[in-house]
C-alpha beads as a LAMMPS data file, in Angstrom:
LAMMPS data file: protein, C-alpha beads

338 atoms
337 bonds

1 atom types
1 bond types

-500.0 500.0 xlo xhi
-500.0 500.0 ylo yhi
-500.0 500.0 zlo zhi

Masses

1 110.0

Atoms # bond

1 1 1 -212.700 -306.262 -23.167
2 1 1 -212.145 -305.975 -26.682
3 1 1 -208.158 -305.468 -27.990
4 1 1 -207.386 -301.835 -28.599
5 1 1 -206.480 -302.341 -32.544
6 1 1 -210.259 -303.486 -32.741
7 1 1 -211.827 -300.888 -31.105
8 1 1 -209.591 -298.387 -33.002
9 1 1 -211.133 -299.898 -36.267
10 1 1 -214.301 -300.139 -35.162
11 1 1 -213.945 -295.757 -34.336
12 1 1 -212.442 -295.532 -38.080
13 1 1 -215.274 -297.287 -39.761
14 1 1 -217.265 -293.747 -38.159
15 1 1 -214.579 -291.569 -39.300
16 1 1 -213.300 -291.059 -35.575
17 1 1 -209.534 -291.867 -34.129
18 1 1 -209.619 -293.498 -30.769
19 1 1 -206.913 -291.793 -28.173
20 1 1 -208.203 -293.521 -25.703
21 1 1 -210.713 -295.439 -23.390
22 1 1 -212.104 -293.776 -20.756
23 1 1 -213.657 -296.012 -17.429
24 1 1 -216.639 -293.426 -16.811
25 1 1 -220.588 -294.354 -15.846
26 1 1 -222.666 -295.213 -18.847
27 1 1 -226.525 -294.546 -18.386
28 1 1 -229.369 -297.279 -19.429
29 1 1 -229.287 -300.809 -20.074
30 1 1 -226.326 -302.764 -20.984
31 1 1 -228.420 -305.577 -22.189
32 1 1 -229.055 -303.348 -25.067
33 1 1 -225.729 -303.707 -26.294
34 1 1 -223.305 -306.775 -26.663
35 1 1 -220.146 -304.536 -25.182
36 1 1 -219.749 -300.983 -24.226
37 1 1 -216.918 -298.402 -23.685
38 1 1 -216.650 -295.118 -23.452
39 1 1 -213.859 -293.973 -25.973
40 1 1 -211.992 -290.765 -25.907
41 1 1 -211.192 -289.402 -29.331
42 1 1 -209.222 -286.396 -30.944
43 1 1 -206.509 -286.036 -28.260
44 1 1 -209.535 -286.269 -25.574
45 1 1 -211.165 -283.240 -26.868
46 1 1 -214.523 -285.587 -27.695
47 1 1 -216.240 -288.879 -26.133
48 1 1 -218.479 -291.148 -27.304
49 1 1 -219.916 -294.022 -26.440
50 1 1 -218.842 -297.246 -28.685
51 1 1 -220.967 -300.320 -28.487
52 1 1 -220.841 -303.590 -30.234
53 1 1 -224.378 -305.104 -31.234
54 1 1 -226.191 -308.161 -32.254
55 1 1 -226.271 -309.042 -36.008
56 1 1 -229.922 -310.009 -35.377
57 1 1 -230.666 -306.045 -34.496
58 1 1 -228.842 -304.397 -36.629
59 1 1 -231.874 -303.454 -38.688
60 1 1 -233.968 -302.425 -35.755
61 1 1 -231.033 -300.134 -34.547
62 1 1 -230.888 -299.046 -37.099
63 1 1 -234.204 -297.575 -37.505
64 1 1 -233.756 -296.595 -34.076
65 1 1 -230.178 -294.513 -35.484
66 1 1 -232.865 -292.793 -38.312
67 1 1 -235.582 -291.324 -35.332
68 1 1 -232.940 -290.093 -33.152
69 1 1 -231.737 -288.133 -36.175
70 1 1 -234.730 -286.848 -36.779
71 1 1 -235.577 -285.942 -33.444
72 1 1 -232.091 -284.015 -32.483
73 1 1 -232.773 -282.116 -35.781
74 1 1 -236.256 -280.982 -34.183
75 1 1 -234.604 -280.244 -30.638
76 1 1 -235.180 -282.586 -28.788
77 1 1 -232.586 -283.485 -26.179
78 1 1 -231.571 -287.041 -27.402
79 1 1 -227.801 -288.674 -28.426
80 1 1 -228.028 -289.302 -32.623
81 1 1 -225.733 -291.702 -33.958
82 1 1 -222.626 -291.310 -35.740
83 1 1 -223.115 -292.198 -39.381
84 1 1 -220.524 -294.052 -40.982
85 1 1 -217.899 -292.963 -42.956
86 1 1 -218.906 -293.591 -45.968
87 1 1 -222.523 -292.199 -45.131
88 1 1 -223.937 -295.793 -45.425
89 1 1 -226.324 -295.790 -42.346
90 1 1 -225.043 -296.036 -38.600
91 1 1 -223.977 -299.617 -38.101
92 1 1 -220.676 -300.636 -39.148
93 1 1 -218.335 -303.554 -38.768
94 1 1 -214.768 -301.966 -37.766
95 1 1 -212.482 -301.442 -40.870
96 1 1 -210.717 -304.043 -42.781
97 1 1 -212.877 -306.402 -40.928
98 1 1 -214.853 -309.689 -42.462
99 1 1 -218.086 -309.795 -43.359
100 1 1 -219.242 -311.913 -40.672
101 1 1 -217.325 -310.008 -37.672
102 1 1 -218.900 -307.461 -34.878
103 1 1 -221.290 -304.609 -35.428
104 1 1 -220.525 -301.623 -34.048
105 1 1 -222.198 -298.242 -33.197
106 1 1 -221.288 -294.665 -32.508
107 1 1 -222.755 -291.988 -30.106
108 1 1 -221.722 -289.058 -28.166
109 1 1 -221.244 -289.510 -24.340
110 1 1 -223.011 -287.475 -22.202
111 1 1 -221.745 -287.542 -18.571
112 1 1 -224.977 -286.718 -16.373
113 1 1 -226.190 -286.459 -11.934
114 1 1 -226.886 -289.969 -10.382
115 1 1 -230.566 -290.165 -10.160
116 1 1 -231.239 -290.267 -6.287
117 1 1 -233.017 -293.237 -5.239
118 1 1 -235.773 -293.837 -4.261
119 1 1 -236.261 -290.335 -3.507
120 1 1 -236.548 -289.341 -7.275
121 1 1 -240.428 -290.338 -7.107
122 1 1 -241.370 -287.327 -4.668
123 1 1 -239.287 -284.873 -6.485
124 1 1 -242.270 -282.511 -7.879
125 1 1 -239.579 -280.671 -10.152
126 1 1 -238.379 -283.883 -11.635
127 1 1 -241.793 -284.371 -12.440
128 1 1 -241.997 -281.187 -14.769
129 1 1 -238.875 -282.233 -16.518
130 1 1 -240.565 -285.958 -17.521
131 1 1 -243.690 -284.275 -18.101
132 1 1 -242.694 -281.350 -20.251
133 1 1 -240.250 -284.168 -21.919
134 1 1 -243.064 -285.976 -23.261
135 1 1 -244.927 -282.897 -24.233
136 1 1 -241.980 -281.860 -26.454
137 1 1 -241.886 -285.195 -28.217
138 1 1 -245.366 -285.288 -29.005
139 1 1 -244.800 -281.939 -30.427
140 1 1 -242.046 -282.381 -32.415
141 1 1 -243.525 -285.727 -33.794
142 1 1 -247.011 -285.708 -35.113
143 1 1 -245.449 -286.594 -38.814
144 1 1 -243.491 -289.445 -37.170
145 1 1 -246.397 -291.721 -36.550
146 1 1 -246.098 -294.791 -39.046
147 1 1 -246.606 -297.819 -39.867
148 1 1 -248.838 -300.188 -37.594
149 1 1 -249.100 -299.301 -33.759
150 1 1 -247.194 -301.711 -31.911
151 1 1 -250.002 -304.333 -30.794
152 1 1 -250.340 -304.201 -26.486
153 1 1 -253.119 -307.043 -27.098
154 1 1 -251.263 -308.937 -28.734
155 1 1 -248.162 -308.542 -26.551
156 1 1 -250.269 -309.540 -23.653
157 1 1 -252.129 -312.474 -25.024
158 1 1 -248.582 -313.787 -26.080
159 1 1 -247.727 -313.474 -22.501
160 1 1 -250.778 -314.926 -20.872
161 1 1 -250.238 -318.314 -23.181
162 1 1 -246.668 -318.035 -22.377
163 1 1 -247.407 -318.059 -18.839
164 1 1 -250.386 -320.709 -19.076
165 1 1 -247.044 -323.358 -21.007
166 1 1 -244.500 -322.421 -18.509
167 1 1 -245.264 -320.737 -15.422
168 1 1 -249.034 -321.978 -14.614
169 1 1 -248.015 -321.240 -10.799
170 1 1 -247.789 -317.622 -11.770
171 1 1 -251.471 -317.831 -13.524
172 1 1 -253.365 -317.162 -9.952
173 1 1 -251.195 -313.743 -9.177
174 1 1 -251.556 -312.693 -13.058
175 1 1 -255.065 -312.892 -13.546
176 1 1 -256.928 -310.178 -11.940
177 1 1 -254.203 -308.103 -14.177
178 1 1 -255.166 -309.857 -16.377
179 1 1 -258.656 -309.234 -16.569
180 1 1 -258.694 -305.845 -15.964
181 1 1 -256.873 -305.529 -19.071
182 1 1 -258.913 -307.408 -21.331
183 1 1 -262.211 -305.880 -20.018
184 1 1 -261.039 -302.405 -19.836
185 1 1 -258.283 -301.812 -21.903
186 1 1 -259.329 -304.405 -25.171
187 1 1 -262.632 -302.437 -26.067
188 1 1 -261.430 -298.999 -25.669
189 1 1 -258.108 -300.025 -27.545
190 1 1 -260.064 -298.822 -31.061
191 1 1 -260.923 -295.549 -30.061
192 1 1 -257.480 -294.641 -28.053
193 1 1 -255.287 -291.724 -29.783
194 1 1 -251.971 -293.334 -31.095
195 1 1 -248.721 -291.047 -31.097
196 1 1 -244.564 -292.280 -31.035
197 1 1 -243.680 -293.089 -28.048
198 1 1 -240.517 -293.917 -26.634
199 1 1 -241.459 -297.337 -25.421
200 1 1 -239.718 -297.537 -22.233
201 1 1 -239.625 -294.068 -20.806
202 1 1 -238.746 -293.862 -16.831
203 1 1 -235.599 -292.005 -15.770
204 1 1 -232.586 -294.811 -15.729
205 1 1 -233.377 -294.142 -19.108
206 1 1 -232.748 -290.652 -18.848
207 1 1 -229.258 -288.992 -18.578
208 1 1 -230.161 -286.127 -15.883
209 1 1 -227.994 -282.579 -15.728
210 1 1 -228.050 -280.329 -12.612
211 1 1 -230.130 -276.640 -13.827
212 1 1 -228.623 -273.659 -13.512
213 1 1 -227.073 -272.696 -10.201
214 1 1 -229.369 -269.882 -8.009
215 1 1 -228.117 -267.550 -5.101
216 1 1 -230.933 -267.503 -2.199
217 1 1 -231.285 -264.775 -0.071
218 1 1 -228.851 -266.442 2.565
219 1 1 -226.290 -266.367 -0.254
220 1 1 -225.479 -269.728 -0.597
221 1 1 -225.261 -271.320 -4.188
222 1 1 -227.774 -273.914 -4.676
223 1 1 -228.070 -276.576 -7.939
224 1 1 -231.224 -275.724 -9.609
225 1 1 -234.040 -277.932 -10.534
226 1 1 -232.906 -281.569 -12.628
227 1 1 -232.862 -281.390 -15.905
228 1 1 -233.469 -283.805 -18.798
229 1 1 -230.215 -283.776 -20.754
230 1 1 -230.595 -287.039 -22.770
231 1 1 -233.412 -289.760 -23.440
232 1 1 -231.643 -292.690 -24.162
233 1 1 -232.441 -296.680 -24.748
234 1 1 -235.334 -295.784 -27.810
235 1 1 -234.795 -299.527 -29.038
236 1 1 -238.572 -299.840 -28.140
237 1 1 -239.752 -296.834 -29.478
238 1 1 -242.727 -296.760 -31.992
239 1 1 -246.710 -296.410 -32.442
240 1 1 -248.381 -297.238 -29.195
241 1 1 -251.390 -295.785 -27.563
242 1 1 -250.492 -291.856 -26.846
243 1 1 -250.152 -292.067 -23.082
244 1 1 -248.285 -295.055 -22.994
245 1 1 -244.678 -293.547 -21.951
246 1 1 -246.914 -291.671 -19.087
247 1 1 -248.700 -294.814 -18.231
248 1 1 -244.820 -296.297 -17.852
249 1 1 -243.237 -293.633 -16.116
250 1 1 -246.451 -293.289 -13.804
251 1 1 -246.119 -297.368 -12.836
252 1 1 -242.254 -297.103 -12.492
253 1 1 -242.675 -294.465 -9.699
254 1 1 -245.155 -296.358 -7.593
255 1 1 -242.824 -299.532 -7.984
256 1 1 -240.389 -297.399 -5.757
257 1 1 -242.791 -296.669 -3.521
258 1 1 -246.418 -297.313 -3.687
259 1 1 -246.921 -294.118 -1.949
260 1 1 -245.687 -292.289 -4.531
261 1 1 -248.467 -293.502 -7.124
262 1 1 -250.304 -289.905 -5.472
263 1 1 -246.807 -288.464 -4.690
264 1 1 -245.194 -284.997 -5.724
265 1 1 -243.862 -286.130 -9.009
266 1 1 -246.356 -288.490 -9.813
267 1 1 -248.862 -285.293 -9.367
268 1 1 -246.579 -282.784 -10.779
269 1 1 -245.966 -284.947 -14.194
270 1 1 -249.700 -285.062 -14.407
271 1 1 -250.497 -281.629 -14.213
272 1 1 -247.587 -280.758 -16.362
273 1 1 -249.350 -283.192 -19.488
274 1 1 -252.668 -281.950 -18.624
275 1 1 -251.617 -278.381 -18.740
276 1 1 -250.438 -278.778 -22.160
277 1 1 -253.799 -280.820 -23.312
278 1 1 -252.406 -283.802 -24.024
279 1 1 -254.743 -287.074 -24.113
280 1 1 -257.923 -287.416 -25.715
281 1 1 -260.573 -287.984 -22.707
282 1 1 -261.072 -291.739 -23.598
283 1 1 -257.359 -292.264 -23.719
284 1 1 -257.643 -290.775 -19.593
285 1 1 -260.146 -292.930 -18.728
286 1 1 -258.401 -295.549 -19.478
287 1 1 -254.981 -294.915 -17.686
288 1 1 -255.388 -296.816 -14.977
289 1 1 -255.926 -299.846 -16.994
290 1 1 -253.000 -298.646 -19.180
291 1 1 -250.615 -298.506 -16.331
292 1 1 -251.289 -302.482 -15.448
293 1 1 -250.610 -303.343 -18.953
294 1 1 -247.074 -301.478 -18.522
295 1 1 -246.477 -303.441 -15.544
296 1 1 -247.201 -306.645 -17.197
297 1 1 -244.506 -305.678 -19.736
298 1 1 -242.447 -305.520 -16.375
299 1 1 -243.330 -308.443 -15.573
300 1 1 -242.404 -310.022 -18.969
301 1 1 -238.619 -309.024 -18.687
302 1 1 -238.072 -310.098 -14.807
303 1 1 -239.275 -313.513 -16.463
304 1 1 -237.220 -313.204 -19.405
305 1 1 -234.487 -312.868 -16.939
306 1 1 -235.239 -315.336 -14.606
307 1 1 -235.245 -312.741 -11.875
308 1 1 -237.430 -314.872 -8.911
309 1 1 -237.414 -311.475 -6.234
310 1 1 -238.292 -309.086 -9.093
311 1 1 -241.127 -311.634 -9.973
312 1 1 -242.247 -311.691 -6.820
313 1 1 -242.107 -308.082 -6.394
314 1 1 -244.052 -307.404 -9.104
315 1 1 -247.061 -309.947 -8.514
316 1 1 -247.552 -308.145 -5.277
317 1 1 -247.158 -304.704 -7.514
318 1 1 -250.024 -306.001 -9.735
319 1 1 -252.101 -306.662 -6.495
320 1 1 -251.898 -303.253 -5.407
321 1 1 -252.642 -301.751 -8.865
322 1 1 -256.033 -304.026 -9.563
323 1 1 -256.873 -303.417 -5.912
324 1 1 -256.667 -299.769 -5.499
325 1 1 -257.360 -298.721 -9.529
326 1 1 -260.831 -296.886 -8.043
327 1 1 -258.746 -294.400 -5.459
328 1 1 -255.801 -294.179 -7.851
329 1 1 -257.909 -293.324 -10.863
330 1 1 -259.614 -290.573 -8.886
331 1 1 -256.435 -289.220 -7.666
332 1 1 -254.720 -288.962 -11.310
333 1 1 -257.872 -287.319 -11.573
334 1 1 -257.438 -284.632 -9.480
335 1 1 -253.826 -284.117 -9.945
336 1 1 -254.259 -283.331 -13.678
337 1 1 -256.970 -280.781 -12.717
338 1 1 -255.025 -279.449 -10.369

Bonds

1 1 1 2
2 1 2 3
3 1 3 4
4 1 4 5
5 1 5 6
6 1 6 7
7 1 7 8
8 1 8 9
9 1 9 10
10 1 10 11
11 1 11 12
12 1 12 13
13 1 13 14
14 1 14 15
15 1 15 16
16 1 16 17
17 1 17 18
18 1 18 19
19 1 19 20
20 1 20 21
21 1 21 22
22 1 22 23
23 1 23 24
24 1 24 25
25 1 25 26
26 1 26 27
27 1 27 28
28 1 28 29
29 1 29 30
30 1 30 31
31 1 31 32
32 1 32 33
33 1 33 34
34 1 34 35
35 1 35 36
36 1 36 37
37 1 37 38
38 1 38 39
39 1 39 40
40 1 40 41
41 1 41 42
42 1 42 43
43 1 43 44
44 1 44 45
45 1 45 46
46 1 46 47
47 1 47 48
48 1 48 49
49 1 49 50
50 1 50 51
51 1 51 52
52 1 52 53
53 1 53 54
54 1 54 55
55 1 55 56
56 1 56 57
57 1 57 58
58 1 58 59
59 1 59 60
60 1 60 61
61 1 61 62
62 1 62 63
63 1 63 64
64 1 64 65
65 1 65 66
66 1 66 67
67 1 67 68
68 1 68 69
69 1 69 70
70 1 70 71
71 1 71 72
72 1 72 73
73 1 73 74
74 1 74 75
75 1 75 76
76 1 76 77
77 1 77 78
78 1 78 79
79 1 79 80
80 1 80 81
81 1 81 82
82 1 82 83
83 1 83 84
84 1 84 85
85 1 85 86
86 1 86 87
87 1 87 88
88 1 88 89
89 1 89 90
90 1 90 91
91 1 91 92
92 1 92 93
93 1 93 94
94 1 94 95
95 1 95 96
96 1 96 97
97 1 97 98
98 1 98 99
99 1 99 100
100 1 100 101
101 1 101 102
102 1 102 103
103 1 103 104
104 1 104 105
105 1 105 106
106 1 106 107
107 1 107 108
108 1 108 109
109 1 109 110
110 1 110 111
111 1 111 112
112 1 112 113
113 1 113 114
114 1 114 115
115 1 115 116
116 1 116 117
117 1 117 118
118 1 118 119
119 1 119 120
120 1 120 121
121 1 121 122
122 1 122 123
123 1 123 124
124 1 124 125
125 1 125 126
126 1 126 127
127 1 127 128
128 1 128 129
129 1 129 130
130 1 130 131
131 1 131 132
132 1 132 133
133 1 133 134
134 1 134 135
135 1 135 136
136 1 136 137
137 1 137 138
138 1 138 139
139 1 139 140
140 1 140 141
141 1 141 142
142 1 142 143
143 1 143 144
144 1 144 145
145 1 145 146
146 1 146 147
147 1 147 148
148 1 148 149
149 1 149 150
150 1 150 151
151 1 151 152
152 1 152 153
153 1 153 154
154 1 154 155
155 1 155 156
156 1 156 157
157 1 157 158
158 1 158 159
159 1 159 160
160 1 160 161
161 1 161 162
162 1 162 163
163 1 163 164
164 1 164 165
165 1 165 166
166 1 166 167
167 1 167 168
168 1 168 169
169 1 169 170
170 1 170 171
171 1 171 172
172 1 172 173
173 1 173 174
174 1 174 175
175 1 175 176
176 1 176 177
177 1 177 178
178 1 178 179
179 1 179 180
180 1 180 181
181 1 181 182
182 1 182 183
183 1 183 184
184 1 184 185
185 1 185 186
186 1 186 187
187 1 187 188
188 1 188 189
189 1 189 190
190 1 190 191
191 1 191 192
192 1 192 193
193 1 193 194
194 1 194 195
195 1 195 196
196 1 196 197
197 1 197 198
198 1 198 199
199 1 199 200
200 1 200 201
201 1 201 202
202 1 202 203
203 1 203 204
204 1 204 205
205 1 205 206
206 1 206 207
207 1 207 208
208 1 208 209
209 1 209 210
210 1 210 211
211 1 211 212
212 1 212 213
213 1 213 214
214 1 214 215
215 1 215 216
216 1 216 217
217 1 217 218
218 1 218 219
219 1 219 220
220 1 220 221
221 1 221 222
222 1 222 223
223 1 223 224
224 1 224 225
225 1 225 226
226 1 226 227
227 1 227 228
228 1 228 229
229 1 229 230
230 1 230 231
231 1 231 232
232 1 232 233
233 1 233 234
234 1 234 235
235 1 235 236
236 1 236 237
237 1 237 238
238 1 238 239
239 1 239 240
240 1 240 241
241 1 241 242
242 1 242 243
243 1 243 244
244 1 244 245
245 1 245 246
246 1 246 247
247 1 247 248
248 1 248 249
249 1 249 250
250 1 250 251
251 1 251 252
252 1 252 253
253 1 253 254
254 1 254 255
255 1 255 256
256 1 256 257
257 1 257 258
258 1 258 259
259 1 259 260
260 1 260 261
261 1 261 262
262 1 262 263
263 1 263 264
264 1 264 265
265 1 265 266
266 1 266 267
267 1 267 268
268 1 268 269
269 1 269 270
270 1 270 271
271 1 271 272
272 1 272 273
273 1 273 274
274 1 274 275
275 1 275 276
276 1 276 277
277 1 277 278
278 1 278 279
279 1 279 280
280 1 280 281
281 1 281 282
282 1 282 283
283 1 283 284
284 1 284 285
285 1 285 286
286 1 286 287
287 1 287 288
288 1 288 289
289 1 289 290
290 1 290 291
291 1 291 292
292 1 292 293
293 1 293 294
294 1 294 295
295 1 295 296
296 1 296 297
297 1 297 298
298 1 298 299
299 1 299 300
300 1 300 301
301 1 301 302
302 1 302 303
303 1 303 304
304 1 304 305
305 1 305 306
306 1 306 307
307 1 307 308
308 1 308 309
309 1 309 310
310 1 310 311
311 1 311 312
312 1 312 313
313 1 313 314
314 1 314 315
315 1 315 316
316 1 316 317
317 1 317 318
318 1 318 319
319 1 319 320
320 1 320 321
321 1 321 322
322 1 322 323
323 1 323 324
324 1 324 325
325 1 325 326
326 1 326 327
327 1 327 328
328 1 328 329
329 1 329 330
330 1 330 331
331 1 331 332
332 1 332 333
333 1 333 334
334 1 334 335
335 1 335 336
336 1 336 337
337 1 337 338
């Protein structure tokens, strides 16, 4: 915990007073910031999130600060940075401070619904909401592709040699992924559609609001569908193949439950994205491969972290997903047709 008169110059360096601190849920990571606080401002009339980052990603957040800007200015439900005070980009060190002390960012707080686990993943109207989420943003964002897509072989080749230095006793459990990737996903990698992606799109990553309240005929109130109120965590955002956040998403809901890889969201999301035409045929037949190569990102954070049962959860994961890709491939099929 930081001292008040820091935090109060680190809110003045965005041209906000701090009243207060507020001890309220925050949604996403916290390994994507250094320290975070909810801060109440203008005699508790506003909130906002304050976080403290690394010096070493200031540059990327700031990027990161830029596309949420743009995006919020095309509608899209997402949290834009503050910009500083003295409109100099979105990452600050607090005022009066030296040059080599904390970096700070700004960004509204959005209080949001618990998402209820693990029965999120057969929630067909959950589905929708991801699905039409991801139609929005591809959208709103055709302009926004630049630059260099983000290299997935090369982020799995790193991996592989990473595993072959350190972790050779993985090698046996990684390489039917493996291989499935390299001889599916490598040659069709040229031809795939590319579009901005958020990078690491499931729904802790996703600040959810209760719809509008509806009166059945027994006269009870009932909460309406979930909605997306807020996409949050876009730190790996960028160029990727164009059903990578789907492929994410799609591999996230059968880590729940491996049932649910056929289940009511997994088939609503699908129909919602094929409704609205997105992915070019090659990029579909080529999901299934695309969803292993999402879980081998997975699998590169639970060893980042050291996480042994998450490790171990996942190699059995990857089993399932090489093992069953002909029946799951045919029922992705048939839920986007349907």
């Amino acid at each position: 915990m930081y001292h008040r008169d820091l935090l109060a110059r680190a809110c003045l360096a965005f041209g906000t007073t701090l009243a207060d601190t507020a001890d309220l849920p925050l949604a996403g990571s916290p390994a994507r910031s250094r320290y975070r606080v909810v801060i109440v401002s203008d005699s508790g009339a506003r909130r906002y999130v304050l976080e403290q980052i690394a010096a070493e990603a200031a540059e990327r957040r700031e990027r990161v600060a830029l596309l949420l800007q743009q995006l919020a200015m095309r509608g899209l439900p997402v949290l834009p940075y503050r910009a500083r005070s003295d409109g100099r980009g979105h990452v600050s060190l607090a005022a009066g401070a030296a040059s080599d002390g904390p970096l700070w960012m700004l960004s509204p707080y959005l209080p949001g619904t618990p998402l209820p686990r693990p029965d999120w993943v057969q929630d067909a109207e959950r589905g929708r909401a991801l699905g039409q989420f991801l139609v929005s943003l591809r959208r709103a964002s055709p302009d926004l592709v630049r630059g260099p897509a983000w290299s997935l072989r090369g982020f799995v080749e790193r991996l592989a040699a990473g595993l072959t230095r350190h972790r050779p006793d993985l090698l046996p459990g990684v390489n039917p992924a493996l291989a499935v990737v390299r001889q599916r996903l490598y040659p069709a990698l040229p031809r795939l559609p590319v579009a901005l992606c958020h990078g690491d799109y499931h729904p802790l990553n996703i600040i959810w609001r209760d719809g509008p309240v509806g009166t059945p005929s027994a006269g009870a109130p009932i909460v309406g569908a979930p909605v997306v109120g807020a996409v949050i965590d876009w730190e790996f955002s960028g160029v990727k193949p164009e059903l990578y956040d789907l492929a994410m998403l799609v591999g996230c809901a059968g880590v729940e439950q491996p049932s649910a890889l056929s289940g009511a969201l997994v088939t609503s999301l699908l129909g919602t994205i094929r409704e609205h035409g997105l992915g070019a045929d090659a990029s579909w037949e080529e999901f299934a491969p695309l969803v292993i190569a999402t879980r081998l990102a997975w699998l590169s954070e639970w060893l980042r972290s050291r996480d042994r049962d998450m490790i171990g959860l996942e190699l059995a994961y990857l089993r399932i997903l090489v093992e069953e890709q002909p029946h799951l491939a045919a029922a992705w099929q048939q839920a986007g047709a349907g």
